[in-house]
N, C-alpha and C positions, 0 to 999 in steps of 0.2 A: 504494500500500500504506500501510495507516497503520501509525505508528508502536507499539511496543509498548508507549509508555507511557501510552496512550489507554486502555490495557483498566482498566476502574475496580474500586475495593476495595468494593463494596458488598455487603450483609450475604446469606448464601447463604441460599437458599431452603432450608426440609427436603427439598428431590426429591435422591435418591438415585441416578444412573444408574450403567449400562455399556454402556459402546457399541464394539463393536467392526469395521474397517473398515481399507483400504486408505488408506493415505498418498496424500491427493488430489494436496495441495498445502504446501510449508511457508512457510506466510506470513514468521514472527519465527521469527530462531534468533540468540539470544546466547552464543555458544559457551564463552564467560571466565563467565556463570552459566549457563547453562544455561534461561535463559531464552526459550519455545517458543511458538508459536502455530500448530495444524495445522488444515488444514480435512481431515477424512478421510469417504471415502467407502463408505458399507454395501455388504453385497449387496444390499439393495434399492434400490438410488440413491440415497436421502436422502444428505444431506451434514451434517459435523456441524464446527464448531469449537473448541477443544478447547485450554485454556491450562493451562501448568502450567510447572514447573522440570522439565527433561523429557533425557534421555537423548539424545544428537544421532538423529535419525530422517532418513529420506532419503524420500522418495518414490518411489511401490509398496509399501513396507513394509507389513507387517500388524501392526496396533497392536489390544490390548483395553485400554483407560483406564477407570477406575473414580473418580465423582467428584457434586461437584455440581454440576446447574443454576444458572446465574446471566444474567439478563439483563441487556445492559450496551448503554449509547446508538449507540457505534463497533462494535462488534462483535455487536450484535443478541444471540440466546440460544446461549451457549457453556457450555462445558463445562469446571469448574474441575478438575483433574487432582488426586488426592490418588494415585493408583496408575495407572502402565502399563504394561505388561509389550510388548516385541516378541514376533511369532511369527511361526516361518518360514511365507510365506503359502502355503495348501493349496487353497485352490479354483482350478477353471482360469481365472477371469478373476483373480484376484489374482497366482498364475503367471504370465501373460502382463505384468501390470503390472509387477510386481518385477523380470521379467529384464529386460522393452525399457527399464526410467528408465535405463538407461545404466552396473549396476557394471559389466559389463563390456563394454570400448571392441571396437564393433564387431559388436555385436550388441545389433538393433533389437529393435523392434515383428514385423514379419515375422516374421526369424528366433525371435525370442521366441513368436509365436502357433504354427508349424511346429511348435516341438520340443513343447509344452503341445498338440496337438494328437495329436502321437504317443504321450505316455506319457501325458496326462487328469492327474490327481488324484493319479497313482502318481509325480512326476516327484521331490517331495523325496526320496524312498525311493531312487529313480535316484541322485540325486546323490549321498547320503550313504551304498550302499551296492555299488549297479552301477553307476559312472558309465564302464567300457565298454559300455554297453547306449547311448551318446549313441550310436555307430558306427551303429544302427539309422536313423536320422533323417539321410534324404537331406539333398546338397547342406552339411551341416554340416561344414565344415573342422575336423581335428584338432587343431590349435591353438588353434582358437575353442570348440572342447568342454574342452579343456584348461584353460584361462582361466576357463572357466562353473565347471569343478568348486572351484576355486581361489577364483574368488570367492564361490561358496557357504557354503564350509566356512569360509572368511575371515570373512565376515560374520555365520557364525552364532557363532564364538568371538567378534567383537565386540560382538556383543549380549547375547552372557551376561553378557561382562567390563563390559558399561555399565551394565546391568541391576544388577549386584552392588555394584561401586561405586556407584552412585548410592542403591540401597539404604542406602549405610554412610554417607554422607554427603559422596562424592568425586565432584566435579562433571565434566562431559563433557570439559573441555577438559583436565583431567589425569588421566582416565581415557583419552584418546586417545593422552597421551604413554606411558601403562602400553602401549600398545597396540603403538606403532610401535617402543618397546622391547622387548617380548618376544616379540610375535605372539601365534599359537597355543598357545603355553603361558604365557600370561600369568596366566589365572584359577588355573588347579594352581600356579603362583611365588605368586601376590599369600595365597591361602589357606593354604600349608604356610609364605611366611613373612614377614609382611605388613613387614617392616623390611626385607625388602633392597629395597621404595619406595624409602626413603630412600639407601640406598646404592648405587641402580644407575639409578633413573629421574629425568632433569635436569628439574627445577621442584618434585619433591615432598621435605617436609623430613622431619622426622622425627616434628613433633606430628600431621603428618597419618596417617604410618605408624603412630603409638602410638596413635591416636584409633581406626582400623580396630581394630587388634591387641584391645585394650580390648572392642570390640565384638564379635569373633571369638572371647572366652572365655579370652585370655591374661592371667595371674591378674599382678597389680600388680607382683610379687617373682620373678616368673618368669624365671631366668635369660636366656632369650632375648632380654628385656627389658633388663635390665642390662648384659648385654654391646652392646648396640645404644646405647644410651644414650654409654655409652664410646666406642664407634667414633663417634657423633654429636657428642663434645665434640672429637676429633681430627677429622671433620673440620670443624668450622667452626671450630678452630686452624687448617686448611691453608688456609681461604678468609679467610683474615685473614694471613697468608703464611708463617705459621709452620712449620717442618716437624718440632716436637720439641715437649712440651710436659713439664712437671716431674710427678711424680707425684702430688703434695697438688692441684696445680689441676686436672688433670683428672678427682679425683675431686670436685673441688667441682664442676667444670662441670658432669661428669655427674647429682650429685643436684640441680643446679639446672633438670636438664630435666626430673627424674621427679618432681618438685615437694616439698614441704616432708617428708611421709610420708618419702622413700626412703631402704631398706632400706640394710643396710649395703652396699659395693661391691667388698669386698677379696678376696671367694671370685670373684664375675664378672671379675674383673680377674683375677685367676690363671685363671680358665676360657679369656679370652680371650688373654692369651699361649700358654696352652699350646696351642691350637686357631689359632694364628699370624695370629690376626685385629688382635692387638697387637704391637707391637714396642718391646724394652727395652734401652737403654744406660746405663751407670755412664758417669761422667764423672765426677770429682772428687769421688766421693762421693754425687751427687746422680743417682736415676733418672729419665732421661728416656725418653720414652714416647713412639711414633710409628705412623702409619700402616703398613704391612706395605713398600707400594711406595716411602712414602718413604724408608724408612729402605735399602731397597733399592738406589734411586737415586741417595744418598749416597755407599754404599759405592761403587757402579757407576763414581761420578765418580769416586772418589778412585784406585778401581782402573785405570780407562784410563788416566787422566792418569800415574799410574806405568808405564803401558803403555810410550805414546809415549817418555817423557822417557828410558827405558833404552835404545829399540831406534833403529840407528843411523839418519837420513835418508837417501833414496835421492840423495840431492844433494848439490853442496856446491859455495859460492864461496870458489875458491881466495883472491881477495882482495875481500872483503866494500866495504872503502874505495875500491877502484878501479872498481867497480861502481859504486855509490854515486856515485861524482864522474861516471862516464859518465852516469846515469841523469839525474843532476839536469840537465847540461849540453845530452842529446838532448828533453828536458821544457821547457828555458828558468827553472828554478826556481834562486831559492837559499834552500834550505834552512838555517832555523833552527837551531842549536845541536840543540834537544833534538829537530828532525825526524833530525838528521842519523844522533844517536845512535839514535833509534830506530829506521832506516832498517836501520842496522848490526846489530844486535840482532834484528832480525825474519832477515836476510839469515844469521845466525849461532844459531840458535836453533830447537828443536824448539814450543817454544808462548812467545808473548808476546802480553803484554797493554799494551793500549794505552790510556790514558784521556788524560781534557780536555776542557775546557768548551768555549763557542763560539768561535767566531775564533782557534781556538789550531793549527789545520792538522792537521787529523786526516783531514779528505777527501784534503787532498794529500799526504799519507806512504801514503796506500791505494794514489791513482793513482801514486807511486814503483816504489812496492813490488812493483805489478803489470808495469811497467815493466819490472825490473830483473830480474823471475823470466821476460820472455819472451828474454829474450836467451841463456841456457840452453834455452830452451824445454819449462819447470816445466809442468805443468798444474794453473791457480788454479780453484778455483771460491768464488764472491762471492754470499755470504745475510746474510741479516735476517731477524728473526721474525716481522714481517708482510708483507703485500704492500706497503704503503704506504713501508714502509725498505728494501723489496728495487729499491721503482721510484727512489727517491732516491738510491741507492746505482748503480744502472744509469747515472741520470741522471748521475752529478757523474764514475763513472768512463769509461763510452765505454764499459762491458764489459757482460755479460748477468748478471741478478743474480738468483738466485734467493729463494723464504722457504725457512726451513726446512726445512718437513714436504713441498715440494715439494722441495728437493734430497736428502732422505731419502727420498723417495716414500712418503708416506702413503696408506695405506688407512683409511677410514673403518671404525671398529671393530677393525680390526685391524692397527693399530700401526704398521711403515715397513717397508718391503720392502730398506731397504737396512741392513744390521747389519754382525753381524760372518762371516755367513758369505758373506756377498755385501757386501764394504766398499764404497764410493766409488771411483771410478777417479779419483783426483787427486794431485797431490805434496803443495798447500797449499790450506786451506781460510781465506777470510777472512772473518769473523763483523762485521757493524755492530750498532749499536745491542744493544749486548750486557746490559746492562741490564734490557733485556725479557725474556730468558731463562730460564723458571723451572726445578725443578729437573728436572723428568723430560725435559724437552725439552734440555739439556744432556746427559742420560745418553745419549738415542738420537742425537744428535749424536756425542759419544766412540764410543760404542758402533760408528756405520758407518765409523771412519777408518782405514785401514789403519798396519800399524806405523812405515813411513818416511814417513809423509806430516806437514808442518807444519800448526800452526793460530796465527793469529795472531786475537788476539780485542781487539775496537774496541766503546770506547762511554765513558759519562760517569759514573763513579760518583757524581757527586751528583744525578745524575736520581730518583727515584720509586724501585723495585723493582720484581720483574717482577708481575705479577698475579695468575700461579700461584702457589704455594709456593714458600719459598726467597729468599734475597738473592745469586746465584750469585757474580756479577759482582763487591759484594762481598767476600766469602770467599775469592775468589780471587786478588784485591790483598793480602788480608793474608798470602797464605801465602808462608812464606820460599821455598820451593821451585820458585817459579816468578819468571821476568824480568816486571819492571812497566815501564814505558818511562813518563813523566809527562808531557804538554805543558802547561807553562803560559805561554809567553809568548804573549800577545796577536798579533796582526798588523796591522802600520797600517788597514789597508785596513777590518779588523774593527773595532780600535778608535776609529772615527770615528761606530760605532754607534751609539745611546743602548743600544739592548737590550741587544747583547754588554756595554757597562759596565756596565749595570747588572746582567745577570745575574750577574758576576763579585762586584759589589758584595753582591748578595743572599748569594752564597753563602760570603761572608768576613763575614754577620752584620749589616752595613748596608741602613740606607735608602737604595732605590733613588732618583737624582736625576728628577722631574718634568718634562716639558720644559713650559711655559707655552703656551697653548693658541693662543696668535696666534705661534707661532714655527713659519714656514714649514718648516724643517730640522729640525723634529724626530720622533720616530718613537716617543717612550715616554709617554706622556700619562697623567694620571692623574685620576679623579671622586669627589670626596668626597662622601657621600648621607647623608643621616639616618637612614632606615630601610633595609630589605628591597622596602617597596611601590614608594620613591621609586628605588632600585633595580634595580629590575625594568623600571617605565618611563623611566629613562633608557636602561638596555640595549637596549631595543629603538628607543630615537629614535636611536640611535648607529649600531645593525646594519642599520634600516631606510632611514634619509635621513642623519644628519650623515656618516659615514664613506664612505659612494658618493660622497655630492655631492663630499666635499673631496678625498678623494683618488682618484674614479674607479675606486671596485672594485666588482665585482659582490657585489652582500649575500648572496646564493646562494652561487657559487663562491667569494668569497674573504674573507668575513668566517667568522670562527668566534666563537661563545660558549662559553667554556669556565666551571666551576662544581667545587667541589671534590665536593659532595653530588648527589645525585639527589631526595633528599625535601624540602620545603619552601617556602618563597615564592621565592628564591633558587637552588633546585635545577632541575638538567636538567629534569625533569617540568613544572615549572611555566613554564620560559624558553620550552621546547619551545612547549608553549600559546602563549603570549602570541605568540610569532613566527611561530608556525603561522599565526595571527589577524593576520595584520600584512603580512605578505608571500605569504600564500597562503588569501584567506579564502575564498574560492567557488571549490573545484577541480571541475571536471567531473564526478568522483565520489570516494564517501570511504569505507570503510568504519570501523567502532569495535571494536577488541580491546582488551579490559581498561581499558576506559577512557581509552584512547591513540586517537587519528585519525587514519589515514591515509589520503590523498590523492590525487590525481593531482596531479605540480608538487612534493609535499615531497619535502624532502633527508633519506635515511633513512641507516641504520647497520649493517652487518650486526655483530652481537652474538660469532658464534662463526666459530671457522674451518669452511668448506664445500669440502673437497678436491676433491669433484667439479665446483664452480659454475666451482672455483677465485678464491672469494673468502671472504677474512678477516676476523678479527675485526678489526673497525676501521675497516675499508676505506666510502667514502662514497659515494652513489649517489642515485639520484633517481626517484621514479615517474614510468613516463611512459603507465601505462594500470592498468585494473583492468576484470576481467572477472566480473561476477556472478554470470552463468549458468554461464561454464567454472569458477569460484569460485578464480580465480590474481590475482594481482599482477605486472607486470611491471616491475622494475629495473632499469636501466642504470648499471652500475658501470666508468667508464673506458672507454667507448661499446661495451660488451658487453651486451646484453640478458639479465637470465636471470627466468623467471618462477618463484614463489613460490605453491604451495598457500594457500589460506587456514587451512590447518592448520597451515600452516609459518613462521606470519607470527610468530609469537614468536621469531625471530630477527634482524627487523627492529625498529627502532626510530626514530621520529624523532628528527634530528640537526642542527636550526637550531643547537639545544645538544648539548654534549657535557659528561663528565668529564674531567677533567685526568689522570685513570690511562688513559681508552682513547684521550686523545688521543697516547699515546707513542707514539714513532718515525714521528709524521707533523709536517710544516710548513706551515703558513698563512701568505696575504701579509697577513692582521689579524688579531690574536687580542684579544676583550673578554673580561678575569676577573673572574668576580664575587668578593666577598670579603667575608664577612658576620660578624658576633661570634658569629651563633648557628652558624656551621660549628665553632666548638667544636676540637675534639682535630684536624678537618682544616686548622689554621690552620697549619703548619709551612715552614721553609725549605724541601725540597725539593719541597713541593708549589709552593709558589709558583714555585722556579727554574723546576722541569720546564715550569708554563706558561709563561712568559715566552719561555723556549728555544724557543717551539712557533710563533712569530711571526717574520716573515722581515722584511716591512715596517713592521709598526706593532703596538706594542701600547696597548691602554687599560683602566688598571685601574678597577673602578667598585668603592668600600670603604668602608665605615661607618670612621669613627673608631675607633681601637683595633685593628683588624683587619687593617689592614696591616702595624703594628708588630709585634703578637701573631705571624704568621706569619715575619717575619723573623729574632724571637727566639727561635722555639720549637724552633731546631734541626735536626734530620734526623728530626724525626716519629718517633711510635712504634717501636721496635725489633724487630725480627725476630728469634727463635728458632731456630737451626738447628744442626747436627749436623756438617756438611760441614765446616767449617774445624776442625775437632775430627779430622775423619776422613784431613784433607789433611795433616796435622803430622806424618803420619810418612814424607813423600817423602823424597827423595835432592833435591837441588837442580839446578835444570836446568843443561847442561852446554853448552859452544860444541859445536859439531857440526863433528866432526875426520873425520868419516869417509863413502866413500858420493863419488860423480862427479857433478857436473854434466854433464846432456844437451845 
């Protein structure tokens, strides 16, 4: 097949065609543009080919394109596409075509020619009118009639909805997402109101909804408009992790998306609270202004957590200390001062929170604690927010660890099956990497705990923030009302590290100590580079050959590239490239989505959590086939196989590189950071600790001059916006827990 980029730009002849014809064959399909090359076939057998920016088309389809001739060296005389419309196909050899190419599994060519044999020419009318009349047509299984009318009716709303979009200037591959979100009532949503795009279908923003909206006759000042506008400056405050934002700004945000013209916004913003699309709090005077759920989920938190802290635990250690001294003693441990306390404290206590950097024994106060609550015989259950902190968390305690939205039972679309009217059956719930936590996913957390059940919550408050909305984790240190337990003494063992020092170092404001590059025992190493370009290629002489050879890791499994950005010479995007080219250049097969390649052989990423795959945001994996003709991908994530549509690939990502926010709550035995001047505002202390912390055996920073400093002075990075510790300030303070038997 050749390539699409062989079809030449030469000057169009005046011939004016129409050609219309069954979907032979589809040579080129660029799904990210939409970019097409069909050869289709007449009813008279000529065959015709046929290029254009084109609606995704399958083969059988009945296509009429309208367009010019143009002869081209690679492609002979084709057909340049200015207009194509699909049509459900009506003749009986196009029938027969249409149903055997395979929409629906299970029905061929035969059965396809059978049923076009019985109804002729009348069979669309069948489908879309009597489609018990299939019962007529021997041998036809109910289910497989069942299936035919389903994918008729399927496909013909797909075609209108690609048809119209594409018309407006919305290309196939987010016209499909419009699809797989709303179905069959996609085109009636997208026309009555082209902005809940933006608010309800994931990849499209809001210039693309206002772009349609605009072209659908909705006048520049049109309320509809304005209130969208508002709900669009909240939320990409919530994808920046805010979950509140001040009045004056978000009306500035807002006229900065409706561009310099926009109207005033103070009647749409009263529209919008009172139609509860907005949400508004006084705080000191000043209104803050929020999403509908978040401000929801604020409250939610601050209400459970009042929940718990009043009603008595179903348990209780008569003597907290004596436990405690049994526990450590049946373990072989001896606990630290501030493990000890906090040992006591969790043992005495309806929720405590637990922080501490590395080497400070936070793993070992878990396995205590878990200890100490089986000799009562408590029932713990043990999550983390992704898979990757529930398997480490599994690993380090001996126990079964779930994530989250798995120990809540997530349904896709519909939220967790386990609440409040069906709690958790447990006494204690113990949370890691609590940090990653944003805010809604805390609420349905509170939300499933029953009244006497403990929560004890683990993680690092100088790590990152979660990635959702919200700073939970910290909010929830600051508030007087709840017990903070702190570790900070080091442990020998730890501090023999370079890492563990120096993440400590980083995070008290200093430069991390270098170990020198001929010093067998060291494990923190650092590359001074001049640019980005010399950057680049050192990351990869480093990931590819000097790091395996010295220290024997796999550049696959055990090296990571970590990067603060995603865009630029320096960003994920571009590492990806260059390592992709380096360690995987001639994979068996590859295909290209958005300008990204994927492989057979690369290390990918999945992007979002997938409850059914049961694999998470984060989690890492590797192709280990690709099928053209079934048009899937198949992954192996922790030697589970699961395949990927090629419609579903924009959930994958390659991940030679990664971000330092989705590398949270996983561990690497190497981690290389890049560190650039022009990463700009993402030069901060916590970004830098979190990476560092993400390295078990070695890390190597590669950093322009200036840019390592720059990151160690800059603090805790940008501040977060929230509501939550505002809403927590009026608890009761948590209490020891007097009352209530141990089992």
């Amino acid at each position: 097949m050749r390539d699409a980029t062989t079809v030449s730009e030469d000057t169009p002849t005046p011939a004016e065609a129409e050609v219309t014809g069954v979907v032979d064959r589809v040579l080129v399909h660029r799904p990210e543009t939409g970019f097409t090359v069909l050869r289709i076939k007449a009813s008279n057998g000529t065959r015709t080919v046929i290029v254009g920016t084109l609606p995704e088309p399958r083969e059988g389809e009945l296509v009429r394109a309208r367009g010019s001739w143009h002869d081209d060296p690679s492609w002979g005389r084709r057909l340049l596409v200015s207009n194509l419309e699909l049509l459900p196909p009506v003749t009986r050899e196009a029938l027969v075509d249409y149903l055997g190419s395979g929409i629906v599994p299970g029905l061929g060519p035969k059965t396809a020619e059978r049923i076009v044999r019985h109804f002729g020419e009348a069979l669309s009318e069948v489908l879309e009118h009597a489609p018990q009349r299939l019962e007529e047509v021997a041998g036809l299984r109910r289910d497989l009639a069942t299936r035919l009318v389903e994918a008729w009716r399927a496909q013909r709303a797909g075609r209108e909805l690609l048809l119209f979009l594409h018309a407006h200037g919305i290309g196939p591959a987010r016209a499909r997402a419009v699809l797989e979100a709303w179905g069959r009532d996609a085109l009636a949503r997208v026309t009555s109101d082209p902005y809940a795009l933006a608010r309800e279908v994931r990849g499209i923003g809001f210039a693309t909804a206002d772009r349609l909206a605009l072209r659908l006759g909705i006048a520049p000042d049109a309320p509809v408009r304005l209130v969208a506008a508002l709900e669009e400056a909240l939320r990409r405050a919530a994808e920046d992790g805010h979950t509140a934002i001040a009045r004056p700004r978000l009306l500035a945000s807002a006229r900065e998306l409706l561009g310099e013209r926009a109207p005033s916004l103070e009647a749409a913003l009263q529209a919008g609270l009172e139609r509860g699309l907005v949400s508004a709090t006084r705080v000191d005077g000043v209104e803050w202004l929020q999403l509908p759920e978040l401000a929801a989920a604020e409250v939610a938190i601050a209400r459970e957590i009042g929940r718990l802290l009043s009603a008595p635990a179903g348990w209780r250690f008569p003597d907290p200390a004596a436990t405690a001294a049994r526990t450590a003693s049946s373990l072989g441990l001896v606990l630290a001062a501030g493990q000890r306390a906090a040992l006591l404290a969790a043992l005495a206590s309806k929720i405590l929170i637990v922080t501490g950097g590395p080497g400070t024994g936070k793993t070992t106060l878990v396995r205590a604690l878990i200890h100490a609550c089986e000799e009562p015989g408590l029932r713990v259950a043990l999550a983390a927010p992704t898979g990757r902190a529930a398997r480490r968390l599994a690993e380090s305690t001996g126990r079964e660890a779930f994530t989250l939205h798995r120990l809540l039972e997530a349904e896709p679309g519909r939220g967790f099956r386990r609440h409040h009217g069906r709690p958790l059956a447990c006494d204690l719930v113990v949370v890691d990497e609590m940090s990653m936590v944003d805010t809604v996913l805390m609420r349905a957390l509170l939300e499933a705990l029953p009244d006497s059940a403990g929560l004890v919550l683990v993680g690092d408050a100088d790590q990152l923030p979660s990635v959702g909305p919200g700073q939970v984790l910290a909010d929830l240190v600051a508030c007087p009302a709840l017990r903070v337990a702190r570790l900070d003494e080091i442990f020998r063992q730890a501090a023999q590290s370079g890492i563990v020092r120096n993440a400590h170092r980083i995070n008290r404001g200093e430069l991390p100590v270098i170990a020198r590059s001929d010093d067998p025992s060291g494990d923190f190493f650092g590359l001074r580079v001049r640019d980005p370009e010399q950057a680049a290629d050192r990351i990869v002489e480093l990931a590819v050959r000097r790091i395996p050879e010295r220290f024997g890791l796999d550049p696959w499994a055990d090296v990571q590239v970590l990067s603060p950005v995603n865009r630029g010479p320096l960003g994920v995007r571009e590492l990806n490239r260059r390592l992709q080219n380096s360690l995987n250049p001639t994979p068996t097969v590859a295909i290209e989505r958005g300008g990204v390649r994927l492989g057979v052989g690369d290390k990918v990423m999945q992007l979002v959590n997938d409850y059914e795959r049961e694999v998470y945001n984060g989690d890492l994996g590797r192709i280990t086939a690709i099928d053209r003709e079934a048009r899937n991908v198949e992954v192996v994530f922790e030697e589970r196989a699961h395949r990927y549509g090629f419609d579903e690939l924009d959930v994958l990502a390659p991940a030679f590189a990664a971000t330092v926010h989705k590398a949270q709550g996983s561990e690497y035995p190497a981690v290389i950071l890049a560190l650039a001047r022009a990463h700009g505002r993402m030069l901060n202390r916590r970004l830098l600790y979190t990476g560092v912390t993400r390295a078990r055996r070695l890390v190597v920073l590669v950093y322009q001059p200036g840019a390592l400093e720059r990151a160690v002075r800059e603090g805790g990075g940008p501040a977060r916006t929230t509501l939550l510790a505002h809403r927590l300030s009026g608890l009761r303070a948590d209490r020891a827990i007097e009352t209530g038997d141990a089992r």
